[in-house]
N, C-alpha and C positions, 0 to 999 in steps of 0.2 A: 154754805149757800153762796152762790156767785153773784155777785151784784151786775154784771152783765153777761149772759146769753148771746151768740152767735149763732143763729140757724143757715147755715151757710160756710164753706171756709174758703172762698178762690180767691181771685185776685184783690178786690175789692173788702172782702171782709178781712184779708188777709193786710191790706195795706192801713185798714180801721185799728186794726189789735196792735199791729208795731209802733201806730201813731201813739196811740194810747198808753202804749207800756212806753214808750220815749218817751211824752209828757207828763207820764206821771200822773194822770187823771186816773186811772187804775191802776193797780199792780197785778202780776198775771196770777196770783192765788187769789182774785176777783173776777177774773176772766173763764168762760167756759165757749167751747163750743162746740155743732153738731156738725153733720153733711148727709148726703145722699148716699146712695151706694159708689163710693169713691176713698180715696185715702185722702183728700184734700185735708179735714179733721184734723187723723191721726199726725199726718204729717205739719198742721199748723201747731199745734200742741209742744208737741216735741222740739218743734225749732221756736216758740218762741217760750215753754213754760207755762204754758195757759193749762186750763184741765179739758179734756176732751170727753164727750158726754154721748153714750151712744143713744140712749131716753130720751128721747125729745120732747117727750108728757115731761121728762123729769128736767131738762134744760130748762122747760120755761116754768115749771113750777119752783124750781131753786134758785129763777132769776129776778130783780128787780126789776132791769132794765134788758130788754128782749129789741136784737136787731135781726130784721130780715133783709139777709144777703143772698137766698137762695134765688134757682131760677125761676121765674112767672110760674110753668106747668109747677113744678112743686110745690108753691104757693098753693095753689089751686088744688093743689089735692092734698092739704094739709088736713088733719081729722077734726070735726067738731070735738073733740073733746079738750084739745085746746083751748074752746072758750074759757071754760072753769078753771085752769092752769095759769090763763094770760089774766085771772081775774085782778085789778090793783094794777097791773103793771104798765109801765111806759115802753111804748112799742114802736120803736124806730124804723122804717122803709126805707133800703136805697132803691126797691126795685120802680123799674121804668113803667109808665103807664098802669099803675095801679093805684085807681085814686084814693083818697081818704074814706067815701063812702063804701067802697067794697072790704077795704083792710077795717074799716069799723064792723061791716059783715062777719066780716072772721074772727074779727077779737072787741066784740061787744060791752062786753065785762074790765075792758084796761080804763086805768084811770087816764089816758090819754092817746093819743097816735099819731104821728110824726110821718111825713110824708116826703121825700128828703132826691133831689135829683145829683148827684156827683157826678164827676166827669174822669175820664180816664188821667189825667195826669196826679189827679189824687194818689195812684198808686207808689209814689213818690214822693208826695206830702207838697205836691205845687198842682192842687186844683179847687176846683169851687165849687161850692156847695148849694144850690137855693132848697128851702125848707118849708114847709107849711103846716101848721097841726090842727086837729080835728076840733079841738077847741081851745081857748086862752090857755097857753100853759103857764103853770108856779114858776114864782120864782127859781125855787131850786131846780126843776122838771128843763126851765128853760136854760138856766145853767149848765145842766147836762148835758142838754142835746147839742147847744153851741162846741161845749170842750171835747164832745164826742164826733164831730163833725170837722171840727178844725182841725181832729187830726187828718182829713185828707188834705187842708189847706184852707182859703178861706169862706167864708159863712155866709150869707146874703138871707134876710129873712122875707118871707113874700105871701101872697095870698095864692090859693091853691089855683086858680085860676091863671096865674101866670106864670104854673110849672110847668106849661105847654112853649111858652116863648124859651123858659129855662133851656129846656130838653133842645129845643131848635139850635139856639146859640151856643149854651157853650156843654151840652150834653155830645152833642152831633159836632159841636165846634173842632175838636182836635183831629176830624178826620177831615174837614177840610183844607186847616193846615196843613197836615200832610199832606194829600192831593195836591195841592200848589207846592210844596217843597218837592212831589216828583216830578210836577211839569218844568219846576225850574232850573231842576237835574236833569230831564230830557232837552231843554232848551239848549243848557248849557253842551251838551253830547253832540245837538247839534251844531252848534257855533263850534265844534272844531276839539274841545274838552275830552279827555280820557274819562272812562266812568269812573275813577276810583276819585281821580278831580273836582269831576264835577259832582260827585256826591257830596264831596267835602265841603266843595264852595257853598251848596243850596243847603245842607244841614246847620252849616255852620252861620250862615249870613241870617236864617229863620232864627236862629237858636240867641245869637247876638244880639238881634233887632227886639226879640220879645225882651231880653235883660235890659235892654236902653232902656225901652217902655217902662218896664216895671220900677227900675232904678231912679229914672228921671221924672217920671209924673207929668211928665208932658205932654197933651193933648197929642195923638198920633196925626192928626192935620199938619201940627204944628212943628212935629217931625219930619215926617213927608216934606216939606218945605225946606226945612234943613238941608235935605240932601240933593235937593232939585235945584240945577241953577239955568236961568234961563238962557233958554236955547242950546242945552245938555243935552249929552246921554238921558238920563234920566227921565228928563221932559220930555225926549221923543218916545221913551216906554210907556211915561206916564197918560202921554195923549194917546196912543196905541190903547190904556187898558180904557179908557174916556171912548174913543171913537166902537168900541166894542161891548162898549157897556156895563164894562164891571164890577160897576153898584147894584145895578142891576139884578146883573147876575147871581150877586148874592144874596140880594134881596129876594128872588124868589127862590130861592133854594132854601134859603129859612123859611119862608112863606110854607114851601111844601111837606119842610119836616116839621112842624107847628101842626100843618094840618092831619101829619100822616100820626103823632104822638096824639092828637084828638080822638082819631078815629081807633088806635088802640085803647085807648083809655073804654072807650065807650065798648069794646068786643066783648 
C-alpha cells in the first residue's frame, strides 16, 4: 500500500515526488502514481523509483494520502466510483480554479481536502504555495500537507477565499516577471545591445535582484533606494515608470487575473 497516490505525473506532480523523495518525507516505495493516456506515469516511475499504477480505482484505494495533479477536464470526468475509494483519505489539490466545495463533490467520503495554489517555480523547489482545507485539519493531516507542499518551496496557510488574490499574485506572478525581463531585453536591443547581450544583462540582473531580495530581507522600497541616487540614471527610469503609472499598472492586471480565477472557479 502506498502512503501517497499521484493522479497526475507532469511538471508539477513530477517536481512534488522529487521534492519528497529529496526530503525524505516519503521514500519512493511509499510513492505511487497514475496519468492519462500519456507516458508521463511510466516515465515518472522509472526515473525516480516510485511504482506506477495504471488502476486508478486501485491508486486511490492503496493510497492514504491522494494528490490531484491532473488536468481540470480529467478532473471532471473522474468516475463516481471514486467516492468509496477516496473514502478516509486526505486529498490534496494543486489544480487551478477548483474549489473546495466542488472537490468535496467528488470526494465526499475523504476525511479531509486540501485546496493548494503552487506556482511554476515550484518545479525547482523555489516557489510558494497558499493552501486551504475543507475543514480544520489534525495535527498529523496538517503536518503532511505542509511537508508535502514545501517540497515545491514555501507554504503560506490562508482561507479559501483568498486563493483568488493567491492565483493573481504569485500563481500568474512568474509570467509577469518574465514579460518584464523580455521588455528589458527588447529595451536593451534597442539601446544599441546584441541579442545574445542583452539577454544576458535582463536575465541575469531579474535573476540577481530576486537573490538580494531573498538574501537580504530587505523591504524592496527600501532597495529601490539603494540603487537610486538623486538625480541618476536610475531616477530618471524610475520617474519614467512613475509618470506612466506603473503601480498602476500592475495593480490592475492583478485586479483582472483575481477576477478572471473567480470566474473560473464558479464555471
Amino acid at each position: 500500500m502506498s502512503q501517497i497516490g499521484f493522479i497526475g505525473a507532469g511538471r508539477m506532480a513530477s517536481a512534488m515526488v522529487e521534492g519528497i523523495l529529496r526530503d525524505q518525507v516519503f521514500q519512493a516505495n511509499e510513492v505511487a502514481c497514475t496519468c492519462g493516456d500519456d507516458p508521463t506515469g511510466p516515465d515518472l516511475a522509472a526515473r525516480t523509483g516510485i511504482s506506477y499504477q495504471a488502476d486508478l480505482n486501485a491508486l486511490v484505494t492503496e493510497s492514504d494520502v491522494i494528490v490531484l495533479a491532473c488536468k481540470p477536464q480529467q478532473f471532471a470526468g473522474l468516475d463516481e466510483s471514486l467516492n468509496a475509494a477516496a473514502e478516509g483519505k486526505l486529498v490534496i489539490s494543486i489544480l487551478a480554479g477548483t474549489t473546495l466545495e466542488r472537490l468535496n463533490k467528488k470526494f465526499p467520503l475523504a476525511r479531509n481536502i486540501v485546496r493548494s495554489m503552487p506556482n511554476t517555480p515550484g518545479q525547482i523547489g523555489a516557489g510558494i504555495t497558499g493552501f486551504a482545507s475543507f475543514s480544520e485539519l489534525s495535527a498529523q493531516d496538517g503536518s503532511t500537507v505542509t511537508k508535502i507542499l514545501e517540497s515545491l518551496g514555501t507554504v503560506v496557510s490562508l482561507e479559501e477565499k483568498q486563493l483568488d488574490a493567491v492565483t493573481a499574485v504569485s500563481g500568474s506572478g512568474p509570467a509577469y516577471i518574465f514579460e518584464f525581463t523580455a521588455g528589458l531585453r527588447e529595451a536593451a536591443e534597442k539601446s544599441g545591445l546584441d541579442s545574445v547581450t542583452a539577454d544576458a544583462l535582463a536575465r541575469e540582473t531579474l535573476i540577481g535582484a530576486a537573490l538580494l531580495m531573498q538574501q537580504s530581507k530587505i523591504d524592496p522600497v527600501e532597495l529601490r533606494k539603494m540603487v537610486t541616487s538623486p538625480g541618476g540614471t536610475t531616477q530618471a527610469a524610475l520617474e519614467s515608470f512613475e509618470e506612466d503609472g506603473l503601480r498602476n499598472i500592475i495593480s490592475r492586471a492583478v485586479e483582472a487575473a483575481c477576477k478572471r480565477s473567480v470566474e473560473l472557479a464558479k464555471a
